[in-house]
C-alpha positions as CSV (number, residue, x, y, z in Angstrom):
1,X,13.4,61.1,3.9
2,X,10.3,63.1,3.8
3,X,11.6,65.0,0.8
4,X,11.9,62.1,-0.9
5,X,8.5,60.5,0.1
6,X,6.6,63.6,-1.0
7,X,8.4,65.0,-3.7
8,X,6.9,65.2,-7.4
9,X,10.2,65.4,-9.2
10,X,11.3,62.4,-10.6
11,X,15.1,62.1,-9.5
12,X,13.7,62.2,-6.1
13,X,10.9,60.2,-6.6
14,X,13.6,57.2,-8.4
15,X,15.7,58.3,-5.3
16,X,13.1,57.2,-2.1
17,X,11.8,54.0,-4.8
18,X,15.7,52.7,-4.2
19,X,16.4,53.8,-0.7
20,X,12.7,52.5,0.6
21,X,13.3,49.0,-1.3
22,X,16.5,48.7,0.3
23,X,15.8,50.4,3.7
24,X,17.3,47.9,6.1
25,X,21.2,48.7,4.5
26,X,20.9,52.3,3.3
27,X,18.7,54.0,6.3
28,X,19.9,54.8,9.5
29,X,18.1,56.0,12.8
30,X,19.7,58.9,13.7
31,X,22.6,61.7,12.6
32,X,24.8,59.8,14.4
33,X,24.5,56.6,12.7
34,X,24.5,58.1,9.3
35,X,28.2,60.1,10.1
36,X,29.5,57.0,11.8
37,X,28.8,55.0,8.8
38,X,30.2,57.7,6.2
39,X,33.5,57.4,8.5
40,X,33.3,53.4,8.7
41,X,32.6,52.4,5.4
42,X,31.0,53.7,1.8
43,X,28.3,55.1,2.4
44,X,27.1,58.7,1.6
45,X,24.4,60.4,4.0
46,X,21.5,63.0,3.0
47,X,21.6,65.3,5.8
48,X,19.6,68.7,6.7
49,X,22.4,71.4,5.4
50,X,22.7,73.3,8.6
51,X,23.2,70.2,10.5
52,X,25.9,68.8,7.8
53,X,27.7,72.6,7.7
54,X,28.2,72.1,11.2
55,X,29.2,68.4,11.3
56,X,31.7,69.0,8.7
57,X,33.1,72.2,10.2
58,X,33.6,69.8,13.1
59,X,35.0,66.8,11.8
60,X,38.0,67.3,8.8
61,X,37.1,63.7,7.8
62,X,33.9,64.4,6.5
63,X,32.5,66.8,3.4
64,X,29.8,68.3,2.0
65,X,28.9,67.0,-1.4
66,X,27.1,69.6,-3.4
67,X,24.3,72.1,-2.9
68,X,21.1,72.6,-0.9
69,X,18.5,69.8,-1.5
70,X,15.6,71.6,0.0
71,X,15.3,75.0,1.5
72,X,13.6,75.5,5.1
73,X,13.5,78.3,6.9
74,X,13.1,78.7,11.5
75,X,11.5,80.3,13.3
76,X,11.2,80.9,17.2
77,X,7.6,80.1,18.8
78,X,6.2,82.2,21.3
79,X,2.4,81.8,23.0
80,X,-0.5,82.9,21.3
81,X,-1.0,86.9,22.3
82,X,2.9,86.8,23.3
83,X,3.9,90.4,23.7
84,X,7.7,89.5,22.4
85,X,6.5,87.7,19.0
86,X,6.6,91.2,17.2
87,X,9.5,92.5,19.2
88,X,11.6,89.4,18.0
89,X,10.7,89.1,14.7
90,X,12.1,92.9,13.9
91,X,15.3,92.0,16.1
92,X,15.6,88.7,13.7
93,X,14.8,91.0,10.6
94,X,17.1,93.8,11.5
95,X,20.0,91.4,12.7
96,X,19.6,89.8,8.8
97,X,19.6,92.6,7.3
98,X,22.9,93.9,8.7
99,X,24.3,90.9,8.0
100,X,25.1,90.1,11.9
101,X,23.7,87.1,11.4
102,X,25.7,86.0,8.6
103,X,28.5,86.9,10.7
104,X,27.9,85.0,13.8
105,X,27.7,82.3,11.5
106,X,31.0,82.3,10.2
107,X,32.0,82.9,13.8
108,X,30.5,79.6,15.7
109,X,29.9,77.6,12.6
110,X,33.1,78.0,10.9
111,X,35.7,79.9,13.4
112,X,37.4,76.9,15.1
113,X,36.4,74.4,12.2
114,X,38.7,72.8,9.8
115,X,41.1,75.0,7.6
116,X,39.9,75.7,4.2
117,X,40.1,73.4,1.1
118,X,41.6,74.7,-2.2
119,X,38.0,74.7,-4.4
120,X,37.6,71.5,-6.1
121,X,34.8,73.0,-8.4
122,X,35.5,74.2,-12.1
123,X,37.3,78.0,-12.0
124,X,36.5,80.8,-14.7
125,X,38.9,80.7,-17.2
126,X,41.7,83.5,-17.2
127,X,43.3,85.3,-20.2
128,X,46.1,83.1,-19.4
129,X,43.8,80.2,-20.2
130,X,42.1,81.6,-23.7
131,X,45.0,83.9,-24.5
132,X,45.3,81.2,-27.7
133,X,42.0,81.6,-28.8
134,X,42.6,85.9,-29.4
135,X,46.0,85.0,-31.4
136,X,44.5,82.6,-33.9
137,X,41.3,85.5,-34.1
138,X,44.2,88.3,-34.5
139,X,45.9,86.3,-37.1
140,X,42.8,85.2,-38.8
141,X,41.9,88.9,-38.7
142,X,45.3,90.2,-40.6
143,X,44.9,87.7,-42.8
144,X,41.2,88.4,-43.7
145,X,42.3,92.3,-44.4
146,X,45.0,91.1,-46.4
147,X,43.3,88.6,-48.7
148,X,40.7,91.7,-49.1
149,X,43.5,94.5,-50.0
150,X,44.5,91.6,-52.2
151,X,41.1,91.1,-53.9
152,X,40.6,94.7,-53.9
153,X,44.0,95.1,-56.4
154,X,43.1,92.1,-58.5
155,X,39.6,93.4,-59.1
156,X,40.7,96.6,-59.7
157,X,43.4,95.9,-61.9
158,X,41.0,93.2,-64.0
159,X,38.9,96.3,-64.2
160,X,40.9,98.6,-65.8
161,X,42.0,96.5,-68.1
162,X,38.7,96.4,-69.6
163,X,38.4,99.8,-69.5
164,X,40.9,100.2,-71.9
């Protein structure tokens, strides 16, 4: 909720004015009371996305409903002075960028999980799809040269005519 309470855009803002005014049916105390109620009744839950990635890699019930709302980022505390706060940040960093983290990733978070949905979203459209569209420009098209040839002869013979 602390987007919500603290956020300066005004879907948000419209967003905490209805779920604070009706706080006793819309919030929950925990994760688990949100998914239990998203499986009980109708009732969709704002979740933090890693959280909901997992939970819905887990349970084939449940779905993620568009994209991210917020982004955060982790990190891994160490003790003031620590002498491993440098030496984990470039094994973070160098695990990122050779895309081993990405992978393990896939691996625990979707490896075992639920099989993959056909897309629901909109698809780019194929030639199949627009192949109309070219015909009625390629017929336009020999039908534009042909009412020019046409002009072309007309003009031309009009022109000669007063020529003579």
């Amino acid at each position: 909720t602390f987007v919500f309470q603290k956020s300066k855009i005004s879907t948000y803002d419209k967003m905490w004015a209805f779920m604070s005014s009706r706080r006793q049916s819309v919030l929950v105390k925990s994760n688990e009371e949100g998914i239990q109620r998203v499986l009980t009744s109708d009732y969709a839950f704002l979740m933090e996305s890693t959280t909901i990635e997992f939970v819905t890699q887990r349970n084939c019930n449940l779905t993620q409903i568009g994209g991210l709302i917020d982004s955060k980022g982790y990190g891994v505390g160490t003790p003031m002075g620590s002498p491993y706060r440098d030496k984990i940040t470039i094994a973070i960093l160098q695990l990122q960028e050779e895309g081993k983290l990405h992978m393990m990733k896939e691996k625990w978070w979707r490896g075992n999980g639920c099989p993959e949905e056909e897309s629901k979203e909109a698809s780019a459209l194929g030639v199949q799809n627009i192949g109309g569209i070219f015909i009625v420009l390629a017929a336009g098209l020999v039908l534009s040269v042909f009412v020019a040839v046409g002009e072309f002869l007309y003009k031309s013979k009009k022109n000669a005519q007063l020529e003579k």
